[in-house]
C-alpha positions in Angstrom: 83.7 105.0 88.8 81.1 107.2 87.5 77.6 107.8 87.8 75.2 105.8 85.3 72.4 107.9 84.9 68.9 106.0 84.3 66.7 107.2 81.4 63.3 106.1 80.6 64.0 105.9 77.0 65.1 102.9 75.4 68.5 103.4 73.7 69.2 101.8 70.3 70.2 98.3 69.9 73.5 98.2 70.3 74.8 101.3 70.6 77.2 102.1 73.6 74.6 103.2 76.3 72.2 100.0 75.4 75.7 98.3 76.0 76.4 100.1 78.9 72.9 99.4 81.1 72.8 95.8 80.2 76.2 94.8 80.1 75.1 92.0 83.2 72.5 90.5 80.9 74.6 90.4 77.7 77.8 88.9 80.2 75.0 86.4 81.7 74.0 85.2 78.0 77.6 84.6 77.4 78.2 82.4 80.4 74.8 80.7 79.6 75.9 79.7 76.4 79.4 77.6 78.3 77.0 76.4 81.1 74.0 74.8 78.3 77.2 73.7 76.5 77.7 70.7 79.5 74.6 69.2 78.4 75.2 68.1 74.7 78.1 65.6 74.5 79.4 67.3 70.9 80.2 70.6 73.0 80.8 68.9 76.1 84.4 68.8 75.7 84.9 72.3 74.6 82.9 73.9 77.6 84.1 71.5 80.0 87.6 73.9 79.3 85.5 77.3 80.4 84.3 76.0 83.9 86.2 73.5 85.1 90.0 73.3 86.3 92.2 71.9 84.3 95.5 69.6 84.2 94.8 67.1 87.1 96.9 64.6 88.3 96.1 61.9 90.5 98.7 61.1 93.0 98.7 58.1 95.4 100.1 58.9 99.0 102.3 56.6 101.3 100.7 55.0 104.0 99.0 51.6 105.0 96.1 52.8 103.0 96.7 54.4 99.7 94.4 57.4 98.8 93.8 58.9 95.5 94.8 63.0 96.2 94.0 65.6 93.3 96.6 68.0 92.1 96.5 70.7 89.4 99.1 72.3 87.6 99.3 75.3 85.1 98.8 75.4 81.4 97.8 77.2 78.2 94.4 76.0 79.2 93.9 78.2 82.1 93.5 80.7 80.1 90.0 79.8 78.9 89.0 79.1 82.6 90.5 82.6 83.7 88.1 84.0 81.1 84.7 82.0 81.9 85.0 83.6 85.8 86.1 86.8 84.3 82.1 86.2 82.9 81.5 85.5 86.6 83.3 88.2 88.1 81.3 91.0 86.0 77.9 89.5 86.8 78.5 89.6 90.6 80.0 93.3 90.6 76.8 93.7 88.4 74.8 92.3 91.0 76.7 94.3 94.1 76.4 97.6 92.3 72.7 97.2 92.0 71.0 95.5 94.7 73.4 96.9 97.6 75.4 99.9 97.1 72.9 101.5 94.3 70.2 101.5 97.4 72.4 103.1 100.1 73.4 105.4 97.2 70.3 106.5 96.7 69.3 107.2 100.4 72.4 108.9 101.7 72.4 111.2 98.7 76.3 111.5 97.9 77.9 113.5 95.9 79.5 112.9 92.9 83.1 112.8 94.4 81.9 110.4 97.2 79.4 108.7 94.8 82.4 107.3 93.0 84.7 106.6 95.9 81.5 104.7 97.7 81.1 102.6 94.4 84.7 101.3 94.4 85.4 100.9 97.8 82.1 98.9 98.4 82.8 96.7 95.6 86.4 96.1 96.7 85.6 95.7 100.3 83.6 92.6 99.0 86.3 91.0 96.8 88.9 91.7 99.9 86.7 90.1 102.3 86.3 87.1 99.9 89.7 86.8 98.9 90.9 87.2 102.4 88.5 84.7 104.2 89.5 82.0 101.0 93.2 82.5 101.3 93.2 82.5 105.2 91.5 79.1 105.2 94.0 77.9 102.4 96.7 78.5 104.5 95.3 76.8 107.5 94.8 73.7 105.8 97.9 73.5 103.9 100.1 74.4 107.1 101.7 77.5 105.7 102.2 79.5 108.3 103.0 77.0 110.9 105.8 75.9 108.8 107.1 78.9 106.7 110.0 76.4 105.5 107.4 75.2 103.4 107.3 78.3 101.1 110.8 77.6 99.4 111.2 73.9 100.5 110.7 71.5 97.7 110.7 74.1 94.6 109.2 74.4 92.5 105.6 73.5 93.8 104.4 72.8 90.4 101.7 71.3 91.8 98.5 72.4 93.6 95.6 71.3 95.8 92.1 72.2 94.1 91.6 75.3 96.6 94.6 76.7 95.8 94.5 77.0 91.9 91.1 78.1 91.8 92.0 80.4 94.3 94.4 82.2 91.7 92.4 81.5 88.0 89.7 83.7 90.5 91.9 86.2 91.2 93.3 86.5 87.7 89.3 86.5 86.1 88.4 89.5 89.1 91.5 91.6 88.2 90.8 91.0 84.4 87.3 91.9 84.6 88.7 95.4 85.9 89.2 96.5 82.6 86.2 96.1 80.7 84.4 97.7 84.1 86.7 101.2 83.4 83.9 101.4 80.1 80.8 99.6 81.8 80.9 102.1 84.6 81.8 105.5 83.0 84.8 106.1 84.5 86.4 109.5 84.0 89.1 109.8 82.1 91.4 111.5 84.9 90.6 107.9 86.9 91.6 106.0 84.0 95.5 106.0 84.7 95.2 105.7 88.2 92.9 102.7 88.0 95.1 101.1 85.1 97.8 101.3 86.9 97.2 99.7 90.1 94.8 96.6 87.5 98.2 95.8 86.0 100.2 96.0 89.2 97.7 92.8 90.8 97.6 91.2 87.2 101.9 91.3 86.8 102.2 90.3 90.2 99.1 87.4 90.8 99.8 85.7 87.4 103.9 85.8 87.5 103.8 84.0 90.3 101.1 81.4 89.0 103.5 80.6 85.7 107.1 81.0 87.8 105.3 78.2 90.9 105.4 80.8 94.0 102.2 80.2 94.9 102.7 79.6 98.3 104.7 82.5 98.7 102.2 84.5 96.6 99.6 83.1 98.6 100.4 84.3 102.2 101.7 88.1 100.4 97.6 88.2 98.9 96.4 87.4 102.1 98.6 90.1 104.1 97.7 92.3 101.7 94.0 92.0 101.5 93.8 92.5 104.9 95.2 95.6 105.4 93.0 97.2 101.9 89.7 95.6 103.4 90.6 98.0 106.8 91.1 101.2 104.5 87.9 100.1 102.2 85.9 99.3 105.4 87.4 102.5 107.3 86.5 104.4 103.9 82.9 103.1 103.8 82.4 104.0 107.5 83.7 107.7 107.1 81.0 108.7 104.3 78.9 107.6 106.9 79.9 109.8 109.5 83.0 112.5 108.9 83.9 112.5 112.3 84.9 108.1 112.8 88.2 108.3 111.2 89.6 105.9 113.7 89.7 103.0 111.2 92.4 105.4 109.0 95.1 105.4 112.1 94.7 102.0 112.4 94.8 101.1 108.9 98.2 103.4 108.4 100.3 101.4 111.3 99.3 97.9 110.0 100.1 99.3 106.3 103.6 100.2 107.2 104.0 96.5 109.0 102.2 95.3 106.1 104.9 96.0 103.5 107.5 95.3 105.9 106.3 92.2 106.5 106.0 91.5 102.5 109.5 92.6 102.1 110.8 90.2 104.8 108.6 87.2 103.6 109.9 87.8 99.9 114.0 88.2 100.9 114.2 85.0 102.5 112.2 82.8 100.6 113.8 84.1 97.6 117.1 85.7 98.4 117.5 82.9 100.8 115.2 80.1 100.5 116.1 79.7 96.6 119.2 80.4 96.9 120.1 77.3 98.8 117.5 75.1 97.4 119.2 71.6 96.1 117.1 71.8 92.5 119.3 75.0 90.6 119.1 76.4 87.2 116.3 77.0 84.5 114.0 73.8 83.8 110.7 74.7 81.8 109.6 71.0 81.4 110.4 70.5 84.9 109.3 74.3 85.9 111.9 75.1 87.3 112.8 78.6 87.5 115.6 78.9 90.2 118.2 80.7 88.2 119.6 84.3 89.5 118.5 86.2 87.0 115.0 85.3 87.7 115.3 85.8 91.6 116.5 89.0 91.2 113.6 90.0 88.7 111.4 88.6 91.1 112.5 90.5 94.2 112.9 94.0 92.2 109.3 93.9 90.9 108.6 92.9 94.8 110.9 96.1 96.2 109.9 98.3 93.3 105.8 97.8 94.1 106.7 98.1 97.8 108.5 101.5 97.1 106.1 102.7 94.6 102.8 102.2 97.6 104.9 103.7 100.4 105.2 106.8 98.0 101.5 106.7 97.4 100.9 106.2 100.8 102.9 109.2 102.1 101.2 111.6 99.8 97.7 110.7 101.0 98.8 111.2 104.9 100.2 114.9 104.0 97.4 115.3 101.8 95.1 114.5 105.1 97.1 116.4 107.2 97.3 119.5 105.4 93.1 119.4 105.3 93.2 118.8 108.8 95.1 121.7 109.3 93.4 123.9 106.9 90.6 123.2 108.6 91.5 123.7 112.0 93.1 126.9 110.7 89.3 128.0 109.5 88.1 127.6 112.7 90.4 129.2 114.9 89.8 132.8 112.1 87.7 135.0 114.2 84.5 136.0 113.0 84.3 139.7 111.6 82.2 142.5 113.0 78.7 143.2 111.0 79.6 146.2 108.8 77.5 149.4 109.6 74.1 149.7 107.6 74.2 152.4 104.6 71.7 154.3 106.7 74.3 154.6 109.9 76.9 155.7 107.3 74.7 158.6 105.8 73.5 159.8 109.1 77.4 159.5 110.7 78.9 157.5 113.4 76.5 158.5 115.9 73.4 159.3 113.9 74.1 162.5 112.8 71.6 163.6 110.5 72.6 166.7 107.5 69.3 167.8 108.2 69.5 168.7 111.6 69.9 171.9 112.5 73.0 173.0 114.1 72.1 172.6 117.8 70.5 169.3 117.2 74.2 167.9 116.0 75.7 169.0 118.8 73.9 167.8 120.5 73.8 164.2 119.5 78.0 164.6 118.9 78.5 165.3 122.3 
């Protein structure tokens, strides 16, 4: 991300740099607007679709007492929800960006390299540590990972507690709001691909799972995942404050390696397997139902292909380390040249032989 320089002159209304330095307030009208629209009863109904979750059902469960439980399931809706927290999502980097890592910016006096790299990883260490602490504590109550039958038993999971699908209509707003932050922040135009790619790569991923109902499954592979980026953020962070704690890195590269081990594991048996032998077979969109080959095997290439495609990433940036490490170890170990002679020693000869002197007096010195 790049450096947004502060000016004491005002821009003009609406051009892009008055855009650019109050983008917050402008996003924080916006969400105003759907927030004062709960108040009337005439726009009640419409903003009621911007903030809260929709599709509930109510379902009764078996026991000696009956209690109402509250499911959700997907729809066209969501997408007006997704885009409210988008809102949300660009006021709280907003908020991040000044009051926390603008501060430390402005004491530890990066440069413009490191100022960028500081800006994203702080931002994305606090998503990953949100995300992650959510998801864990989804997981725990829903019993996934004390019963991993659960994540293909009973497909398709059409429907969700609360937590759990406003866990991903968050996640989808965050990743969204990515793109409009590529223009808010400056970003240069060599980071634009990079950045692009790895936006689409969470948004493919997060919201094919919400619409094909692996959720659970998409839920414990976020999770993983998180986990091991909020190390590399956190290990990132650490080593612009001091060069020499790179610890965090080695530790960071062993559980990324498990990491997408793990991933691939998780997503061969509860697709390749799990599906496979699930009772409930073949395309059902009313139902949605997506058990059909085709699908399974689209699912578990994008799975393999994104695996492949961060290994490959991951490779380059160890032997890109390594080969600065060694560079500068080889700097080092060069040993430091000998002080050329002054011009005066080289007029008056190697041992101060001056043209001047008379013969006897060279010889002397010569000798």
């Amino acid at each position: 991300m790049g450096i947004r320089k502060k000016t004491t002159k005002n821009p003009p209304v609406l051009s892009h740099e008055f855009v650019i330095q109050n983008h917050a307030d402008i996003v924080s009208c916006v969400a105003m607007v759907f927030l004062l629209g709960l108040m009337f009863e005439v726009t009640s109904k419409f903003a009621v679709l911007f903030i809260t979750v929709q599709y509930n059902v109510t379902i009764s469960t078996n026991g000696p007492e009956e209690t109402p439980v509250n499911h959700f399931h997907h729809g066209i809706k969501d997408l007006a929800t997704v885009f409210f927290y988008m809102l949300v999502a660009l006021i709280m980097h907003a908020i991040i960006q000044e009051y926390v890592l603008d501060k430390i910016n402005r004491k530890k006096h990066f440069s413009k390299t490191k100022h960028s790299k500081f800006n994203e990883s702080g931002q994305l260490s606090a998503f990953y540590l949100f995300s992650f602490g959510w998801g864990a504590s989804i997981l725990l109550s829903e019993n996934f990972l004390s019963n991993p039958v659960t994540l293909w038993e009973g497909y398709p999971h059409t429907l969700m507690p609360f937590q759990m699908k406003f866990y991903f209509i968050c996640q989808m707003g965050y990743w969204l709001h990515c793109l409009p932050e590529l223009y808010f922040q400056k970003t240069k135009k060599e980071d634009i691909p990079r950045q692009l790619v790895y936006i689409s790569l969470y948004l493919v991923h997060v919201a094919g799972a919400y619409i094909l109902n692996l959720n659970r499954l998409a839920l414990v592979l976020l999770v993983l995942h998180y986990f091991v980026e909020l190390l590399f953020h956190v290990s990132r962070l650490v080593y612009f404050s001091n060069e020499h704690r790179q610890t965090g890195f080695t530790i960071w590269a062993v559980l990324f390696v498990l990491g997408r081990l793990l991933t691939l594991s998780l997503s061969v048996l509860t697709v390749g397997f799990g599906l496979a032998n699930a009772e409930k077979q073949g395309l059902d969109l009313a139902e949605g139902n997506f058990n059909v080959i085709l699908v399974r095997i689209t699912v578990l290439s994008a799975i393999c292909l994104s695996q492949a495609f961060m290994m490959w990433k991951f490779i380059n940036f160890q032997l890109r380390r390594w080969r600065e490490h060694a560079q500068a170890q080889n700097l080092k170990k060069k040993p430091v040249p000998s002080k050329s002679k002054s011009k005066k020693d080289k007029a008056n000869g190697v041992n101060g032989v001056n043209s001047h002197d008379s013969p006897k007096a060279r010889k002397e010195k010569s000798s």
